[in-house]
N, C-alpha and C positions, 0 to 999 in steps of 0.2 A: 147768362150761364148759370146753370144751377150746380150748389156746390153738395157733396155730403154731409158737412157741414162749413164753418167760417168762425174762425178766432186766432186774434193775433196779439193777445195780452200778454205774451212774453218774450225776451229777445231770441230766442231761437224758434220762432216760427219759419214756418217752412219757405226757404226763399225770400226772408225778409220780407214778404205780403201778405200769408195767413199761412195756417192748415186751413184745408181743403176736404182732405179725404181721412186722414188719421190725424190726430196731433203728435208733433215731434214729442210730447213730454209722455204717451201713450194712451192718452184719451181714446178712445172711438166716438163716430158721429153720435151715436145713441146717449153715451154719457154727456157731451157737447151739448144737445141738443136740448136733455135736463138742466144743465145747468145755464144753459140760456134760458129758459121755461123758469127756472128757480130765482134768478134776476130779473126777470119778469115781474110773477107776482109780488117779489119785494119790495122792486120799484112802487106797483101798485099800493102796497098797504103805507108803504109809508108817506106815499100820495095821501092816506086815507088817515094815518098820526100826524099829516103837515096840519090838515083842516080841521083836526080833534083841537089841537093846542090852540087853532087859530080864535074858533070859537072858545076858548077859556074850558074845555076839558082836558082833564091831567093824561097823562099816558103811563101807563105800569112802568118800569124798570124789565120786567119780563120780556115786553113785546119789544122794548130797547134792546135787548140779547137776542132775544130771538134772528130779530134782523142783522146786529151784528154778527151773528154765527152764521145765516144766510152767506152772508159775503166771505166769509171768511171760508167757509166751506167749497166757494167757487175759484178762489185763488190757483194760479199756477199748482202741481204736484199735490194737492191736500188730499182729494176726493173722487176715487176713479168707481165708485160704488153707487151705482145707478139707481138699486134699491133705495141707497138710504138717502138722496138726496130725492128721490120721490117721496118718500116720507117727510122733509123738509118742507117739498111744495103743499102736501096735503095739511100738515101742521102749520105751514101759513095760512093758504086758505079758510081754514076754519079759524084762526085769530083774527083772518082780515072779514070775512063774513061778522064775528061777533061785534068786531070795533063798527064797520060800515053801519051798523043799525045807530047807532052814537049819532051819525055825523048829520048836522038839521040840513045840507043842501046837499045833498050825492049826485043831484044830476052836474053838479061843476068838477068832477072828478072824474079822473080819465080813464079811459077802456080797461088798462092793467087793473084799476081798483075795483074792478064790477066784472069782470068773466069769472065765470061761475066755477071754472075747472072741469066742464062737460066737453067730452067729444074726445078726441085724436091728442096726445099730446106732442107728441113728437112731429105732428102735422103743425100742430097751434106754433111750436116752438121755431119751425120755419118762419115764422110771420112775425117773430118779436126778436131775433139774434140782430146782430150786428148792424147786415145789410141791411132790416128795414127801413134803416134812417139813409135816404137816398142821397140827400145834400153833403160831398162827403167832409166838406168841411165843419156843417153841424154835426154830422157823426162822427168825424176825428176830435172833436172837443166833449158832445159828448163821451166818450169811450174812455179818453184821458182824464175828465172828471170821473168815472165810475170808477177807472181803475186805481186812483187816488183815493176811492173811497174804499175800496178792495184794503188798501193798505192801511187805511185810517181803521177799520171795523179788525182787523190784526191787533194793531195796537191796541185796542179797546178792548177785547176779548181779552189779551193777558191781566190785563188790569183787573178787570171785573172776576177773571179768577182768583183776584185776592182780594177781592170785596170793595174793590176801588171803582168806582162810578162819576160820568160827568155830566150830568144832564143836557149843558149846553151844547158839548160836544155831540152827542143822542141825535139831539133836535136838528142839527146844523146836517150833520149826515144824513138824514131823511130827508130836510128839506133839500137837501141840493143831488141826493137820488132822487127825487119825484122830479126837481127840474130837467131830467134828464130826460124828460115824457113830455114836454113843453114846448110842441110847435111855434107859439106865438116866439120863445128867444132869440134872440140874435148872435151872432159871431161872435158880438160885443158883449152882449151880455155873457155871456160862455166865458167868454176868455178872462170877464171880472170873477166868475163861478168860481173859474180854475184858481185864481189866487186866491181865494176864499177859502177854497177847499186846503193849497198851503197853511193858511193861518192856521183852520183848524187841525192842519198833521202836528203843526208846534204845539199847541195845547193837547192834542190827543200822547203824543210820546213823552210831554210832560207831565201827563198824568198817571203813565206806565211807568217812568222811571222812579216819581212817587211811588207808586206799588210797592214797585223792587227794593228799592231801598230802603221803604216803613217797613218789609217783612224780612228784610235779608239783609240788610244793611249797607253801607256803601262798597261797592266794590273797589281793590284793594291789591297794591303789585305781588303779585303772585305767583309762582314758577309750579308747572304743571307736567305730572308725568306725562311721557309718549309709549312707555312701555306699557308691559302687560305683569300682573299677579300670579301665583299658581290657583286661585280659584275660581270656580266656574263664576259666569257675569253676567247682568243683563247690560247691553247699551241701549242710550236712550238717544233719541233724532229730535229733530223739531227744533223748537224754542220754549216750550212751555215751563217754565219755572215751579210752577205749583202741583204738577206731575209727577217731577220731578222728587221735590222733596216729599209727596206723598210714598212716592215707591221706597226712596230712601228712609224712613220710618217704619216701613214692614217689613223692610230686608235687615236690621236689623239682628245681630244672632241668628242669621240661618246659616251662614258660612256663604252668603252670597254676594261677590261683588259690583259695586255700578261703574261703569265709564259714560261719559260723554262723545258723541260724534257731530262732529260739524258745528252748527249753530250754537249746541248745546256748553260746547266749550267754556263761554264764560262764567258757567253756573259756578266753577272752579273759584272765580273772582269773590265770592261774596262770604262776607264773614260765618254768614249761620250755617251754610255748607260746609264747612271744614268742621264742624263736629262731627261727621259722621264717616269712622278708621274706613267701612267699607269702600268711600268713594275713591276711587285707587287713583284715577286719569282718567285721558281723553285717548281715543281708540281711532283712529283714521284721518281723513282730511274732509275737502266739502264734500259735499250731497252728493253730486253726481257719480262719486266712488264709489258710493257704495254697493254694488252688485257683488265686485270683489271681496270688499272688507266685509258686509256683510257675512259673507260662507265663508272667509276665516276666521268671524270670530266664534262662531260652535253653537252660542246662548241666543236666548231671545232676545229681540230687539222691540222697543216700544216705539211708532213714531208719534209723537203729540202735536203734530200740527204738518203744516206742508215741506214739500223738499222729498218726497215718493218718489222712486224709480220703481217701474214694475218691477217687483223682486221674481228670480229666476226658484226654478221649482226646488233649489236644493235646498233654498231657506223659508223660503214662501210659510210652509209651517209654524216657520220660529219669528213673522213678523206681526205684529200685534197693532193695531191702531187704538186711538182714544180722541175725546174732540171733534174736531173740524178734521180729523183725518180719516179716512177708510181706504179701505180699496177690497174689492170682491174675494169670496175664502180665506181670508183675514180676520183672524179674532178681532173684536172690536168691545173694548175694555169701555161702561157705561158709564155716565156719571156726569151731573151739572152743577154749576156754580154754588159754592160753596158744600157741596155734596162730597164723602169720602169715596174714594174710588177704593176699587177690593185690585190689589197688582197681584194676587197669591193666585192667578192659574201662571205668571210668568214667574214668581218664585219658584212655587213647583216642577217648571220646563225645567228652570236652568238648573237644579240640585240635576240633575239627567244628564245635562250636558258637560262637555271635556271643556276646560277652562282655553281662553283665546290664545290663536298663535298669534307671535308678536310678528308686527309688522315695524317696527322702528323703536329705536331707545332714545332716551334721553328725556329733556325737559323745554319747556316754551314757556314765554313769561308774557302776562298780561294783565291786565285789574284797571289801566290808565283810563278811566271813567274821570268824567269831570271834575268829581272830589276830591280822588287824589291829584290829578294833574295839579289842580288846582292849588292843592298843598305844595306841589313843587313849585309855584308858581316864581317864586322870585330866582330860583336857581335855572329856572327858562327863561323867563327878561332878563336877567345878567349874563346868558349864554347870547340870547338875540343881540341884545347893546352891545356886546365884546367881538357879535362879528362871527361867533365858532358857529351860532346855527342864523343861517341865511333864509332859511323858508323852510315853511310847512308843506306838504303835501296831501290834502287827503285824497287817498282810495281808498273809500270804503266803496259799500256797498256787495256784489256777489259774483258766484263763483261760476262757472257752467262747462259743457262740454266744447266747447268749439273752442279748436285750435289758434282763432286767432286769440284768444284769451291769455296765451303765453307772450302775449305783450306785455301782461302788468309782470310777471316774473321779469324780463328783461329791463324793464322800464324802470323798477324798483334795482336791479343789479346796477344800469348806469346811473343811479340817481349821484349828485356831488355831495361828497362826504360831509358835507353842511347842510345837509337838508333830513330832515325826519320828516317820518310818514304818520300822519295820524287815519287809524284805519278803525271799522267795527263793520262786521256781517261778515259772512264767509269768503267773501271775495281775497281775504288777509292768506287764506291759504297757498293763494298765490308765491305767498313772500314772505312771511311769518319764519319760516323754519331756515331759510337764507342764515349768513352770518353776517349781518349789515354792520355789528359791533354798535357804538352807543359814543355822543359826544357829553365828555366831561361827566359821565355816568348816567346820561338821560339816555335809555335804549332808542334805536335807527328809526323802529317799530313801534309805535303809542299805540296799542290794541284797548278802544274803549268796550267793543264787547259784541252783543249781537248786530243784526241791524235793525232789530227794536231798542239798541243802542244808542242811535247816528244822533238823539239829541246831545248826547255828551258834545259829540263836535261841534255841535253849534252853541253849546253853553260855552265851550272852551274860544271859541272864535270871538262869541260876546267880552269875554271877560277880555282878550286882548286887545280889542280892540278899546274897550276902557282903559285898562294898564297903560296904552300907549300913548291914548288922547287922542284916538282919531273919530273923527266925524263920521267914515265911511267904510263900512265893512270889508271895502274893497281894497281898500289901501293898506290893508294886513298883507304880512309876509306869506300865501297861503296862496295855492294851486290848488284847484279843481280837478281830479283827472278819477271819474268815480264809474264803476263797472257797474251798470242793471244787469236786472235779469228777470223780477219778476215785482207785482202792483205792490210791495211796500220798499222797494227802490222808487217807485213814479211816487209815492207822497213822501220820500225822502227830499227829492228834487223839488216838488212844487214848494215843500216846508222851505226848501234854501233860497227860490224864488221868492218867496213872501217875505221870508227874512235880508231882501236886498242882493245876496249874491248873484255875482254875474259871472261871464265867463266861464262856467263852467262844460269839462271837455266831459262825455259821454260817449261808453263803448261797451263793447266791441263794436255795435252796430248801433244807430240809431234808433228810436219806436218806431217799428211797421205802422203804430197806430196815430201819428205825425202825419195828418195831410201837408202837403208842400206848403200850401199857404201858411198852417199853423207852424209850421216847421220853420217858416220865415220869419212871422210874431216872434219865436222865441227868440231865433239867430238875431234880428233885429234889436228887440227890446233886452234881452238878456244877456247874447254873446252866446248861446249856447251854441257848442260845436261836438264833432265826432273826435279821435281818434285818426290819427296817422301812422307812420313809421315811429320807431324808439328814437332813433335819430334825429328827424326833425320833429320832434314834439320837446325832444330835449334844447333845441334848440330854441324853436318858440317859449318854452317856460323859464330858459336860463340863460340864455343866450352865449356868451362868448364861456361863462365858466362851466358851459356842462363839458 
């Protein structure tokens, strides 16, 4: 059967087994079709950086961005601008045409690193998406490697917009996209790939949380408005941090205010943000709200990165991309790595526009990143040793449209009064604004931050299980029950896989991109499981005291 297109990189694809004809998140096949075409040739070049290094040539830091903005631009919601990710593939190709004259043996280098870019693309791009790899078990590992790397080139990109670089990490991600072009590997070897590719999500988001916290500091418990100001605002989407404080430095004495949405939320957390009177709050809940909250908040919105829902025509005007974000008729604000971006055509909108109607008051509290927990640390092992807290919880990870998703709202309602949730990525929206109340003054809700976050949890997981004396990661007071939804949830997971955990439950749905067999590896060797009812799941994680 021939499809319009094929992609099932994120949990709500259609039917649990792909889009087909449109994608759920609003792609069309044509945009699909690019950005299979744009994973393509990246795969290819960096086939062609694997055998640069092998031979003892260096590789720019450049064409290391370049590729990681590649991927990152193909992610779930980032990039529905067909033009500009054609511009991508033409900008690779001619980086990978300069490097391929480098390389002393080109004929051992695969088709992706040598098609010239002539002919049909949107025909070429049939012949390299998904289906080409027919074995579907080597395609379901490939795919789960790519989309681990999808997640990994995220993390890597905020970093690198604070001038934060890791070379090893670079080289590890090209080589193990180029293995994704590699007939000769086996199941086995894949499935060694894929914890590999874990390893490196640990060193990748430890390298970001460096970032953040050499430029911002550590984040810090912190109570955040939910209201609104009487002046007009820009909100900002995404995750970008360095965006972020850039707008905030121009907006400055205009009389213009900034909120947060979604992801962005945590920016609140971090010391060197709270200089600045304008930054009022945070304005809505996750991502997928936003059509609504968008058109009532009046001002422009910037997205910096992925988490796009087609905006409807009332705002469409007022939304701005920058980054790894676009989407068609869309301003799109220029500017690369370490480059100052100009935000003053959105300053200018929002002096225009009527300041936001409020959609809720009050305040949310968060900053519980590993440093502080960490500082609390002894008033949590006296809480655990004394019995008041029984276990940990984490749901982290995200947030989405589908109804069954009101399981983590429930799930976190029954949780038993002795257990705290440590949560970071949108999915916290869920349950965040609950009244869960706090044991002994430690809140219900541990909010470490985004889900370029999630390595707090696993720093805070390490330290207890040192604190405690155990051998085994697993023998921590700590549940697994973590929401995906899109490729930096898949190298959240692989990172907790590398790092030993087991057991962990995964929802609403399992990966569409799980062949049975691999789905078995994992159920087998890891415990990983879906999602049930609230009820019996509470049972399974607590048994007689849920």
């Amino acid at each position: 059967m021939e499809y319009n297109m094929f992609c099932y990189q994120c949990q709500e694809t259609a039917g649990c087994t792909g889009c087909t004809k449109v994608g759920v998140c609003g792609k069309g096949p044509d945009v699909a079709a690019m950005q299979d075409l744009l994973v393509y040739v990246t795969r290819g070049l960096s086939a062609i950086t694997t055998a640069l290094r092998a031979q003892g040539t260096p590789v720019s830091g450049e064409v290391n961005h370049l590729i990681t903005l590649n991927l990152f631009t193909t992610i779930t919601n980032a990039n529905f601008d067909k033009k500009a990710i054609e511009e991508r593939i033409c900008a690779t190709l001619q980086t990978r045409a300069e490097l391929l004259a480098q390389v002393k043996d080109p004929n051992s280098l695969p088709e992706a690193a040598l098609w010239d870019g002539e002919g049909d693309w949107e025909a070429k791009a049939k012949t390299v998406g998904v289906l080409s790899t027919e074995n579907e078990d080597i395609r379901s590992l490939r795919e789960l490697i790519t989309y681990g790397l999808k997640g990994l080139s995220a993390y890597s990109k905020h970093a690198n917009a604070l001038l934060q670089d890791d070379s090893e990490v670079d080289a590890f991600l090209q080589k193990a996209l180029a293995a994704t072009l590699d007939d000769s590997l086996s199941v086995d070897d894949l499935v060694a790939l894929t914890l590999e590719t874990g390893k490196y999500g640990v060193e990748g988001m430890a390298l970001l949380d460096k970032a953040n916290t050499t430029a911002y500091g550590n984040p810090e418990i912190t109570k955040v408005s939910i209201g609104v100001g009487k002046n007009p605002g820009i909100l900002v989407s995404g995750h970008d941090l360095r965006d972020l404080e850039m707008l905030l430095e121009q907006t400055q004495g205009t009389g213009v205010d900034v909120y947060t949405h979604s992801e962005m939320l945590p920016a609140h957390y971090y010391p060197a943000f709270k200089k600045y009177p304008n930054f009022v709050g945070n304005y809505g809940n996750a991502w997928w709200k936003q059509k609504e909250e968008f058109e009532a908040f009046h001002g422009p919105i910037l997205m910096t990165t992925n988490c796009i829902v087609p905006p409807k025509d009332s705002y469409k005007d007022r939304l701005y991309t920058t980054g790894a974000a676009g989407f068609p008729g869309c301003k799109h604000i220029p500017g690369g790595i370490g480059e100052q971006k100009d935000f003053s055509a959105l300053i200018e909108h929002a002096k225009k526009c009527a300041p936001p109607t409020e959609l809720e008051s009050g305040e949310i509290v968060g900053g519980f990143a590993h440093a502080q927990v960490l500082a609390l640390a002894d008033q949590v092992v006296e809480a655990v040793k004394s019995g008041a807290i029984k276990k940990f919880v984490v749901m982290a990870g995200c947030d989405g449209r589908a109804k069954r998703r009101d399981y983590y709202t429930e799930f976190a309602k029954a949780l038993p009064h002795d257990t705290v949730i440590l949560t970071a990525g949108c999915a916290k929206y869920k349950y965040n604004k609950l009244d869960l109340g706090d044991i002994g003054g430690i809140p219900r809700v541990l909010d470490a931050g985004q889900c370029n976050d999630s390595y707090s949890l696993a720093v805070i997981a390490l330290k207890l299980k040192e604190v405690f004396g155990l051998d085994d990661i697993n023998d921590l007071p700590i549940v697994y029950n973590i929401a995906w939804y899109e490729q930096k949830a898949v190298i959240v997971l692989l990172a907790l896989l590398y790092l030993g955990v087991k057991n962990i439950h995964l929802g609403p749905t399992l990966p569409a991109f799980l062949s049975p067999n691999v789905a078995k590896v994992l159920v087998e060797n890891f415990g990983i499981a879906g999602i049930g009812t609230v009820e019996d799941d509470m049972k399974l994680f607590f048994g007689d005291n849920a």
